[in-house]
KOLBATOR-600185 format. One record per residue (C-alpha): residue in one letter; y, x, z. Coordinates in steps of 0.5 Angstrom, whole numbers, plus 500, padded with zeros to 3 digits. Example, Ala and Ser with C-alpha at 12.3 -4.5 7.8 and 13.67 -1.06 7.14 Angstrom:
BEGIN
R, A, 491, 525, 516 $
R, S, 498, 527, 514 $
***
This chain:
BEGIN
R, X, 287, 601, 522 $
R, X, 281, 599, 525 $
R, X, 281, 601, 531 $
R, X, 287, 603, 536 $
R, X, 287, 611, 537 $
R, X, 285, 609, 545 $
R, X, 279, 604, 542 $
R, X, 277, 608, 538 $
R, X, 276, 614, 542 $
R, X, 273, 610, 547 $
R, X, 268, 606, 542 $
R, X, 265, 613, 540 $
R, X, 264, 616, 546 $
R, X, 269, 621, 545 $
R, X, 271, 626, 551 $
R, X, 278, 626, 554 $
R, X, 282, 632, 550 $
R, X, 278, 633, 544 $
R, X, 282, 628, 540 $
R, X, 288, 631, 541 $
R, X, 285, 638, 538 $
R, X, 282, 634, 531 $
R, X, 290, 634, 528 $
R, X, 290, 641, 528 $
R, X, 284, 643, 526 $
R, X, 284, 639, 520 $
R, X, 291, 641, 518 $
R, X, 288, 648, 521 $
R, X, 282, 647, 515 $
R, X, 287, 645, 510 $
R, X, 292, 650, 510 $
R, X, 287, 655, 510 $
R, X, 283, 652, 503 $
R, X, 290, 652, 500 $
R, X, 292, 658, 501 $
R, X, 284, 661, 499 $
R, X, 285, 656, 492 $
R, X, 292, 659, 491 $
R, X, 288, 665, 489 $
R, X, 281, 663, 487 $
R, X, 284, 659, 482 $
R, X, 287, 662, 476 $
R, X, 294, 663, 474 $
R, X, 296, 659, 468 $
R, X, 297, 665, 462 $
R, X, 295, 665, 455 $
R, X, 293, 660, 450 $
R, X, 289, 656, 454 $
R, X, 294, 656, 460 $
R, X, 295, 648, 459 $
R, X, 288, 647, 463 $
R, X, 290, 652, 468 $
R, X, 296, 647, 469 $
R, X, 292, 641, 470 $
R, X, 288, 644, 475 $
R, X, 293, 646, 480 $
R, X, 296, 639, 479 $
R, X, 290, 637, 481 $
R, X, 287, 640, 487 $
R, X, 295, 641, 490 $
R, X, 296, 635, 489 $
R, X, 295, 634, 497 $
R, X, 290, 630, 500 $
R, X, 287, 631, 508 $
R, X, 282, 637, 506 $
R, X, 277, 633, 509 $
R, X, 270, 636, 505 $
R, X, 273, 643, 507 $
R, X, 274, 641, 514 $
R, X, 267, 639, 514 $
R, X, 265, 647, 513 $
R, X, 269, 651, 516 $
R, X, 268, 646, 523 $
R, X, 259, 647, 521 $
R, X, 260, 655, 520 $
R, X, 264, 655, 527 $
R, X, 258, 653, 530 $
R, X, 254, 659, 527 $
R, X, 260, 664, 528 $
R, X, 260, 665, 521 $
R, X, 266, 670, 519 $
R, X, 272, 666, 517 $
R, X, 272, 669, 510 $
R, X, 265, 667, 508 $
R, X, 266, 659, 511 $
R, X, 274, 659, 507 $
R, X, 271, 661, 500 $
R, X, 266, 656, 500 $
R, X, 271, 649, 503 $
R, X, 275, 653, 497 $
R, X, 268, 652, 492 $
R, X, 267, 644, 495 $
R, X, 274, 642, 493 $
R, X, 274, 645, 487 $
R, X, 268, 640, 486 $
R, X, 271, 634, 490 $
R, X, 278, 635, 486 $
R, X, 274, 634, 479 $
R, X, 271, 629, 480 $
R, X, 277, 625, 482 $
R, X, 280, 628, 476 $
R, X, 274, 625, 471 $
R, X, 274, 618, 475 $
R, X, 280, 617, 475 $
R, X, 279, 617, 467 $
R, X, 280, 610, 463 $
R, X, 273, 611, 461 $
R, X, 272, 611, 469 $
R, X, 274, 608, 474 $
R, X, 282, 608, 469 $
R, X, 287, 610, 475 $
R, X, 294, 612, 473 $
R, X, 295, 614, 481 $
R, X, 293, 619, 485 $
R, X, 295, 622, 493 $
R, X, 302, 618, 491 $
R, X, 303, 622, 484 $
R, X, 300, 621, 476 $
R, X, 293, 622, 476 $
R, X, 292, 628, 471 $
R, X, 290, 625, 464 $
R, X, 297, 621, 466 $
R, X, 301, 628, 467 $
R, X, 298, 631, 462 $
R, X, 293, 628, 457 $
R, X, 286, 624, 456 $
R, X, 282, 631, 454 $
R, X, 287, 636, 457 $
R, X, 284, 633, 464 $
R, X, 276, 632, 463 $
R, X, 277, 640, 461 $
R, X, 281, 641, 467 $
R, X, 275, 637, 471 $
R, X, 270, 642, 467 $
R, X, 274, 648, 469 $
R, X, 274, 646, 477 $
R, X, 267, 644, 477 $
R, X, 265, 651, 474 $
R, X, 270, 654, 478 $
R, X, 265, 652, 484 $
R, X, 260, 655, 482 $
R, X, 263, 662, 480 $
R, X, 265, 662, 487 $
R, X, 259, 661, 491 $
R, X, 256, 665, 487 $
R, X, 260, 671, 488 $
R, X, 258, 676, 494 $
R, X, 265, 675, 497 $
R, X, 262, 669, 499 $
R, X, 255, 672, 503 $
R, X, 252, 678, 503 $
R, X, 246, 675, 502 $
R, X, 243, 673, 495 $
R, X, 239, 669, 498 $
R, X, 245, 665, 503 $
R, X, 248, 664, 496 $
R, X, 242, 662, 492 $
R, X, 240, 656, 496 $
R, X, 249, 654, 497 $
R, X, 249, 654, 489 $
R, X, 242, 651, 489 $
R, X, 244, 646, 495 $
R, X, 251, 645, 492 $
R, X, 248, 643, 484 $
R, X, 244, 637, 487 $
R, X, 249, 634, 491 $
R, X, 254, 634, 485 $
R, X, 249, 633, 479 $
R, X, 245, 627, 477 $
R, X, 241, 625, 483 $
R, X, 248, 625, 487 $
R, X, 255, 624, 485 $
R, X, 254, 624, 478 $
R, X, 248, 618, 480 $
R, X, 252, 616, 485 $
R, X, 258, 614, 479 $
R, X, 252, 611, 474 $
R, X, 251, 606, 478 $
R, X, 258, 605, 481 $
R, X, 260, 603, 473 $
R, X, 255, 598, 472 $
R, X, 256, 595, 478 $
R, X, 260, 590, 477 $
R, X, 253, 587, 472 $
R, X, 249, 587, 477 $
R, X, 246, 584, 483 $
R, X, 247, 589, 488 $
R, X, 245, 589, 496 $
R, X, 247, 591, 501 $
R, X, 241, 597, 501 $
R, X, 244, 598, 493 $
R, X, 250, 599, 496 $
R, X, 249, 604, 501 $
R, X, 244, 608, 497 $
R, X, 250, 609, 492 $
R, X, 254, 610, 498 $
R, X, 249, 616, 499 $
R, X, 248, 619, 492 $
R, X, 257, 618, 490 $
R, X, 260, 620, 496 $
R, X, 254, 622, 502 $
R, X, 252, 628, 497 $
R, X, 258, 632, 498 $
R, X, 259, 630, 506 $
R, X, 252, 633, 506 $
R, X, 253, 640, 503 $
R, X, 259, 640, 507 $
R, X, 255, 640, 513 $
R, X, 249, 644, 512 $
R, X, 254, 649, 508 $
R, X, 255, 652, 515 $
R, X, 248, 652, 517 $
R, X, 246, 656, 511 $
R, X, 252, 661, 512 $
R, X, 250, 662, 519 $
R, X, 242, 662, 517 $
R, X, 241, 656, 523 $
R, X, 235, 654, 524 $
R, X, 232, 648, 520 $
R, X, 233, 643, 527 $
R, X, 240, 644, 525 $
R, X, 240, 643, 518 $
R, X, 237, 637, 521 $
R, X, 241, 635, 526 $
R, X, 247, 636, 521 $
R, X, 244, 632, 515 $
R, X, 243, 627, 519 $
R, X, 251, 627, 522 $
R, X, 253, 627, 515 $
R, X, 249, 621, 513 $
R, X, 253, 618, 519 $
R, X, 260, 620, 516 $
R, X, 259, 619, 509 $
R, X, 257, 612, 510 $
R, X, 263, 611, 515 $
R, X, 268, 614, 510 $
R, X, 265, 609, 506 $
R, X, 266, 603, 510 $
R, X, 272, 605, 512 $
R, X, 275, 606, 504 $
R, X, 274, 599, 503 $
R, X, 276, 596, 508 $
R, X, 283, 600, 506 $
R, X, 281, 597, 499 $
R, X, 282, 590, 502 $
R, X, 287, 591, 507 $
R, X, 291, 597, 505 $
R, X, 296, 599, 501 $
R, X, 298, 603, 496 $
R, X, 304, 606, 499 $
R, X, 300, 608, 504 $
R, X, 293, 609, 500 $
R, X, 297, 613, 495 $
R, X, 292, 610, 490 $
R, X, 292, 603, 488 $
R, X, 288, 598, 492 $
R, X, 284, 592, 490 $
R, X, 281, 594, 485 $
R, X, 273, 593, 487 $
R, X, 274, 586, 487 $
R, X, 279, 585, 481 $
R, X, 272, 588, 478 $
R, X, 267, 584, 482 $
R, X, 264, 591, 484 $
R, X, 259, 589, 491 $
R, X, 261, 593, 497 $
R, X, 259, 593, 504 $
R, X, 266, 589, 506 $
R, X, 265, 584, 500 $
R, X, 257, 584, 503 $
R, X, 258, 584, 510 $
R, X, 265, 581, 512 $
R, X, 270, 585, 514 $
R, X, 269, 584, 522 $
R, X, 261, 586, 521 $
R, X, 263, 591, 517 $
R, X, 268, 594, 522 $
R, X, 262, 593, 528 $
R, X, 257, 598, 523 $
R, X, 263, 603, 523 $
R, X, 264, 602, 530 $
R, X, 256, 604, 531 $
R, X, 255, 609, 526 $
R, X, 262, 613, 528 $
R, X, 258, 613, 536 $
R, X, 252, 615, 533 $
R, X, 255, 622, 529 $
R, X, 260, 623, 536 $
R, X, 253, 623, 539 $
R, X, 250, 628, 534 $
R, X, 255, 632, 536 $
R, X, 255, 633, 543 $
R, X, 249, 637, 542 $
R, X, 253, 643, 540 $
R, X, 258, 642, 546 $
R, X, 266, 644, 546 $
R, X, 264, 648, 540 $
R, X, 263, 641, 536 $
R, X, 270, 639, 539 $
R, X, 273, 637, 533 $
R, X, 266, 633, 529 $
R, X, 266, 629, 535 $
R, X, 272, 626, 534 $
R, X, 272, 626, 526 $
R, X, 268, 618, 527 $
R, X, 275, 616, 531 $
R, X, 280, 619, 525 $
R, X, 276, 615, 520 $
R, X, 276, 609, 524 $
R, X, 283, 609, 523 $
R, X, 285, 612, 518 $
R, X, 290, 610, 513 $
R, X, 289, 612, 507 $
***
């Protein structure tokens, strides 16, 4: 949308041939992370199995996977086992389909659409969702901790550890805060983008170390992989919004418009919609750059920047 495929791929440095590997490693990731929250998650049984109900509507209600994409493709750059980087995308999902589940809410962001089908309070009810949220978000836990994910209790101490800041008030949860009340305040541009950091930017970051925790890299590499996820977050970021205003529904599979209809600032609405496409440009360039430092390994995170750039939903 932003960019033409070719445009694209050249305006972040990616090198002839890795684009063309990046659909299959993502559809690769998300086969992998259903088939792991198939039998991660609960089967509906008992008296309580309506919630049970509502959490599977919610994680395999589609999406690109791209949160566990993300730690199967950083634990590849540490030979970590397949089974260990599996079960903590699968952990991340469960934390990323929550909080979809609770902003949807009327107390939220009140949505009635989600990946092209009712939201979960919609399908279900009001209270029956926030449970459903609560019980994934839990789930997340329960499953890092759990010596399936890593021999080591340390690893999987510093991924619980590491996963609770991310989602809690100094990161998604702060993020959201500040996202509510930001139709009443002035916000600028560095407002925006801290709350970018906090509400989405969080996750990007666990999802990135996540791999490094789990091979046990280096701190130069957690590093490294912070400061790509910083770049990614925020490009994502961008580029929901500009779908915000130039998207769809139909292609979005949510509806659109909506920031403006609550005069929240973003950075489209602070920037303008060519600086704003110039800042995802750079920073797409910069993370593909990043990348280049772990050589074919890295094939596939080097052309992530391209796939958002032209996303369409």
């Amino acid at each position: 949308m932003v960019l033409s495929a070719d445009s694209a791929n050249r305006s972040v440095g990616i090198p002839p041939g890795v684009k063309s590997s990046f659909p299959a490693a993502l559809a690769i990731a998300a086969e992998a992370v259903d088939a792991a929250l198939e039998l991660l998650l609960p089967k509906p049984a008992g008296l309580h199995a309506r919630v049970q109900e509502a959490m599977r509507y919610a994680v395999f209600a589609g999406g690109k996977r791209l949160r566990p994409f993300l730690v199967m493709q950083s634990a590849a750059l540490f030979d970590v086992e397949p089974q260990q980087a599996v079960r903590t995308a699968a952990a991340i999902e469960s934390v990323h389909t929550y909080s979809l589940v609770h902003d949807d809410l009327p107390c939220m962001d009140d949505d009635d659409l989600r990946r092209g089908r009712p939201t979960a309070h919609k399908a279900f009810d009001e209270a029956t969702a926030v449970l459903a949220g609560d019980a994934l978000l839990t789930a997340a836990f329960e499953i890092l901790a759990d010596a399936g994910t890593h021999q080591s209790p340390s690893v999987r101490c510093r991924l619980v550890s590491e996963l609770a800041r991310a989602a809690g008030n100094n990161g998604m949860i702060g993020g959201q805060m500040i996202d509510m009340q930001a139709a009443e305040k002035h916000l600028l541009a560095d407002d925006v983008i801290t709350l970018q950091q906090m509400k989405t930017g969080a996750l990007f970051e666990f999802c990135c170390v996540a791999g490094s925790m789990l091979g046990q890299g280096s701190i130069a590499d957690e590093k490294r992989l912070r400061g790509y996820a910083h770049d990614i977050g925020l490009l994502f970021q961008i580029t929901d919004d500009l779908l915000d205003v130039l998207g769809s529904a139909e292609k979005t599979g949510k509806a659109v418009g909506k920031d403006n209809e609550q005069g929240k600032k973003t950075l489209v609405s602070l920037w303008g919609i060519d600086v704003a496409r110039q800042k995802a440009q750079g920073l797409a360039q910069r993370a593909a750059q990043t990348m280049a430092h772990y050589g074919p390994a890295a094939d596939a995170l080097q052309a992530l920047p391209a796939y958002l750039l032209e996303r369409e939903s």
